[in-house]
MDAnalysis code that builds the backbone (N, CA, C; Angstrom):
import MDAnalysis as mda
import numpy as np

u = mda.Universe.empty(237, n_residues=79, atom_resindex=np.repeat(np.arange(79), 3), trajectory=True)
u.add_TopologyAttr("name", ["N", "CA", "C"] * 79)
u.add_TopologyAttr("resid", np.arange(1, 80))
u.add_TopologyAttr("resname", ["UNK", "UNK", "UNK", "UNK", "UNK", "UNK", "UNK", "UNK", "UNK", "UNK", "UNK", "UNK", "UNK", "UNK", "UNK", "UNK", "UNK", "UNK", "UNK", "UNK", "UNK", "UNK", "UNK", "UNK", "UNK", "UNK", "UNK", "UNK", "UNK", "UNK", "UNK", "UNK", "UNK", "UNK", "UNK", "UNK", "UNK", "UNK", "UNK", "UNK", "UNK", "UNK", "UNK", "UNK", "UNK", "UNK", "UNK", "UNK", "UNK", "UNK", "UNK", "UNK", "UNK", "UNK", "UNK", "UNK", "UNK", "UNK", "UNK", "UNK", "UNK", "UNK", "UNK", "UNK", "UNK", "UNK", "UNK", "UNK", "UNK", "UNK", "UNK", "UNK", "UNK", "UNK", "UNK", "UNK", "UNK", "UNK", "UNK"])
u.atoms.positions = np.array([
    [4.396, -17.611, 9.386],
    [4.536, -16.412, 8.575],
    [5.935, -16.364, 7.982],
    [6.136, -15.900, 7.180],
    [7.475, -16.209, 6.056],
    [7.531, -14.097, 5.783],
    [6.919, -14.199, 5.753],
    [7.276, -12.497, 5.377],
    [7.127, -11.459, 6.621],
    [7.725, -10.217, 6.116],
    [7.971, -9.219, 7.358],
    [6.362, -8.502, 7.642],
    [5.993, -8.342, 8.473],
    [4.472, -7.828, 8.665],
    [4.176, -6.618, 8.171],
    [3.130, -6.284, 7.752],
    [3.011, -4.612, 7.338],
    [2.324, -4.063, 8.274],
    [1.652, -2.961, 8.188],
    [0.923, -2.126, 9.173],
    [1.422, -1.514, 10.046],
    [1.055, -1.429, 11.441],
    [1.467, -1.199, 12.960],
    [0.467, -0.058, 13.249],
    [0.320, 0.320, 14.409],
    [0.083, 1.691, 14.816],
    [0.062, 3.317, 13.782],
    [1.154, 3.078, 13.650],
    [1.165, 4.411, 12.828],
    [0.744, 4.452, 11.372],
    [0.676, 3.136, 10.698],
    [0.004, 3.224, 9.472],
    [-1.771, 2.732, 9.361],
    [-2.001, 3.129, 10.742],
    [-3.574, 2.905, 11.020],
    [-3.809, 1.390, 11.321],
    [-2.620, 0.137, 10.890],
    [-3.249, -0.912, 11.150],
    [-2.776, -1.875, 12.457],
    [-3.074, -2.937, 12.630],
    [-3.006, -3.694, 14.217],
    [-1.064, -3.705, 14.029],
    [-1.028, -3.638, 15.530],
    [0.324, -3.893, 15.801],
    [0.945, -4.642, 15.190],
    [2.568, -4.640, 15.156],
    [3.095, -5.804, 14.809],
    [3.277, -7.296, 15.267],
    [2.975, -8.298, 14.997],
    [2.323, -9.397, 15.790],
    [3.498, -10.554, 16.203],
    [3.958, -10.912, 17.161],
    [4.741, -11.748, 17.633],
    [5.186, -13.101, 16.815],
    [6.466, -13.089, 16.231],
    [6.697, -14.403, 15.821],
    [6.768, -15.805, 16.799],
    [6.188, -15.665, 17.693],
    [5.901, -16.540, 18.830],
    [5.064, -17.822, 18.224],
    [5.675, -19.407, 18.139],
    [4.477, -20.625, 17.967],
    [4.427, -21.230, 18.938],
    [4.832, -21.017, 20.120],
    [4.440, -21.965, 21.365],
    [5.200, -22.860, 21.355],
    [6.348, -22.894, 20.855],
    [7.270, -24.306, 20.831],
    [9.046, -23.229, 21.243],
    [8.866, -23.099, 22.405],
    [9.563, -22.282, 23.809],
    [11.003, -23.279, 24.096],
    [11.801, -23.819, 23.079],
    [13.363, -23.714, 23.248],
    [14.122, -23.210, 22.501],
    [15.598, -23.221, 23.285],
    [16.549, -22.454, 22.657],
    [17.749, -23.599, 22.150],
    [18.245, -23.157, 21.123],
    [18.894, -24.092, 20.329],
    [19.991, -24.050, 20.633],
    [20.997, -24.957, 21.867],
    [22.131, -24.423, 22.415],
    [23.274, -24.305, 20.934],
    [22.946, -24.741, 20.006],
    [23.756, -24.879, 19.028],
    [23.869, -23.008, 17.566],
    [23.032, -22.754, 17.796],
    [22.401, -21.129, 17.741],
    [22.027, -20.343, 17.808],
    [21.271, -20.578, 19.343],
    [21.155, -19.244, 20.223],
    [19.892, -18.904, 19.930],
    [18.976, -19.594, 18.670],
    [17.905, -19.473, 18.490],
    [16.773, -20.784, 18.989],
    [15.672, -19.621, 19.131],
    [14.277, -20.717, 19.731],
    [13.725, -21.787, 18.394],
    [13.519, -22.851, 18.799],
    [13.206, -23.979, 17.522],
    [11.761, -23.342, 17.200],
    [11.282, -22.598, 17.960],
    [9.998, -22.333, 17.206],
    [9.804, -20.629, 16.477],
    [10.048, -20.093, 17.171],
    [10.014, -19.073, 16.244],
    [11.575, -18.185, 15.710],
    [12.517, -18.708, 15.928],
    [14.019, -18.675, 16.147],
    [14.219, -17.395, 16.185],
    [14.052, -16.707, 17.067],
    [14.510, -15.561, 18.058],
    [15.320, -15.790, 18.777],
    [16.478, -14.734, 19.002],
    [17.386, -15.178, 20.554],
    [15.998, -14.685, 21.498],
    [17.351, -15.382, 22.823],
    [16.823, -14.805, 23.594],
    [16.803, -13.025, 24.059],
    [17.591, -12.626, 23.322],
    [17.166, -10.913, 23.694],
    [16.545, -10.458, 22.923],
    [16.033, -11.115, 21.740],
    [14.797, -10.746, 21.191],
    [13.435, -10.774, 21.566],
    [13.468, -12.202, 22.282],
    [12.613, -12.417, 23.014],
    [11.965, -11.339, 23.839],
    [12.986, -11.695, 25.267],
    [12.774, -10.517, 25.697],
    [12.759, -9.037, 26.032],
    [13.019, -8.605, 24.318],
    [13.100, -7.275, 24.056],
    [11.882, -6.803, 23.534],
    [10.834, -7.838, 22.929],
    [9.660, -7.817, 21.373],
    [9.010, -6.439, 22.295],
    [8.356, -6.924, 23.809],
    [7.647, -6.039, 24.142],
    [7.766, -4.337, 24.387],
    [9.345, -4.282, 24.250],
    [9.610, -3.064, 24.147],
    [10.033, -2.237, 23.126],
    [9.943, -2.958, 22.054],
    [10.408, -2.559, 20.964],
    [9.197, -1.913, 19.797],
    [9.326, -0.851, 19.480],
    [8.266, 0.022, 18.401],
    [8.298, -1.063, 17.281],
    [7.248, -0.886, 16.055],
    [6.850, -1.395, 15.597],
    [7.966, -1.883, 14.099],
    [9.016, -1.119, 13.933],
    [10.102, -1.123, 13.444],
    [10.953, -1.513, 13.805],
    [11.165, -1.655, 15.074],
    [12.151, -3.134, 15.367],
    [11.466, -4.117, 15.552],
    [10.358, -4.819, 15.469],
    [9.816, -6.001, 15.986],
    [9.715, -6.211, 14.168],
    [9.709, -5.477, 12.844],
    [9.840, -5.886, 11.313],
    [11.123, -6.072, 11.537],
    [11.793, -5.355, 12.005],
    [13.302, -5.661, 11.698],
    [13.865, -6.706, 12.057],
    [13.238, -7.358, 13.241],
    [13.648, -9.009, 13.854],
    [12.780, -9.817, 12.771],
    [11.406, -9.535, 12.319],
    [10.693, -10.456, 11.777],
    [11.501, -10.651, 9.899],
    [12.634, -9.269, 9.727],
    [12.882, -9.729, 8.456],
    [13.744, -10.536, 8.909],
    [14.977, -10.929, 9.875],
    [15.821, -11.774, 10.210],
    [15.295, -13.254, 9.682],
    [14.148, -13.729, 10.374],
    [14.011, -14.846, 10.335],
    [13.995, -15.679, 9.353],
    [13.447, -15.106, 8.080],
    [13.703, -16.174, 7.094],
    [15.014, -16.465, 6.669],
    [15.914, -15.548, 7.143],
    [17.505, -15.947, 6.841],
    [18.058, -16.736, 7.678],
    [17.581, -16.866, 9.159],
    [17.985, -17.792, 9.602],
    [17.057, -19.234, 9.460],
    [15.646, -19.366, 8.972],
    [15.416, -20.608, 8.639],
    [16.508, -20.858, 7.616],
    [16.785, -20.094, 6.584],
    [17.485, -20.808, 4.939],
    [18.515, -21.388, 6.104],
    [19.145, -20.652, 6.624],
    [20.321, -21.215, 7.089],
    [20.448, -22.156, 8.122],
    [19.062, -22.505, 8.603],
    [18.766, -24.279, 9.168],
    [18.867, -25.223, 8.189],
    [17.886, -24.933, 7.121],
    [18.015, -25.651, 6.105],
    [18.808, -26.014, 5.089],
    [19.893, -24.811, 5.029],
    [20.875, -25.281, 4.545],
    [22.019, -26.113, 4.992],
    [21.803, -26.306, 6.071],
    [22.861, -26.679, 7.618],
    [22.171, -28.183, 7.396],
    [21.297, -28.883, 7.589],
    [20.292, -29.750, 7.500],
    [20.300, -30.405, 5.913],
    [21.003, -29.440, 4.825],
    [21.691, -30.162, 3.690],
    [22.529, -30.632, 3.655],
    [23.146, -29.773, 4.208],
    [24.654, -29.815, 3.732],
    [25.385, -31.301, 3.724],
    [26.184, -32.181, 3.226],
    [26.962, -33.254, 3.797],
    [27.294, -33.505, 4.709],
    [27.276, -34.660, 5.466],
    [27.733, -34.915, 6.955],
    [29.001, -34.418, 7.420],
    [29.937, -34.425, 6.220],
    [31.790, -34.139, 6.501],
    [31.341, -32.923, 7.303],
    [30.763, -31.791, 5.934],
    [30.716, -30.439, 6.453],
    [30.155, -29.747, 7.410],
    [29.207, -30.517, 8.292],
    [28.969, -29.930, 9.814],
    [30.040, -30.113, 10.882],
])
């Protein structure tokens, strides 16, 4: 998923749904999971969090993919 989820509870539709893919490490190099790149206190915060903070982590993520991928461009000097 690339975009922030709509719905939840209060706008009548299914919860907000876990950026979770089953690929469960943490990237000692950013603190994020290689699979759905959450920290870890996101992690284990998702379940307690209303349906407005679990969009608010899910808008994070595409800024931190760009910024794998831009890291993963960049020239060798500059890492």
């Amino acid at each position: 998923m690339t975009g922030v989820p709509r719905g939840g509870a209060a706008s009548g539709g299914a919860s907000v749904p876990s950026p979770c893919t089953d690929v469960c490490r943490i990237d000692p190099r950013t603190g994020w999971c290689e699979g759905c790149l959450r920290t870890l206190d996101e992690i284990a915060g998702w379940g307690g969090l209303d349906d407005a903070g679990k969009r608010a982590v899910w808008k994070r993520l595409p800024l931190r993919r760009q910024a794998l991928a831009d890291a993963r461009d960049a020239p060798e000097e500059r890492r």
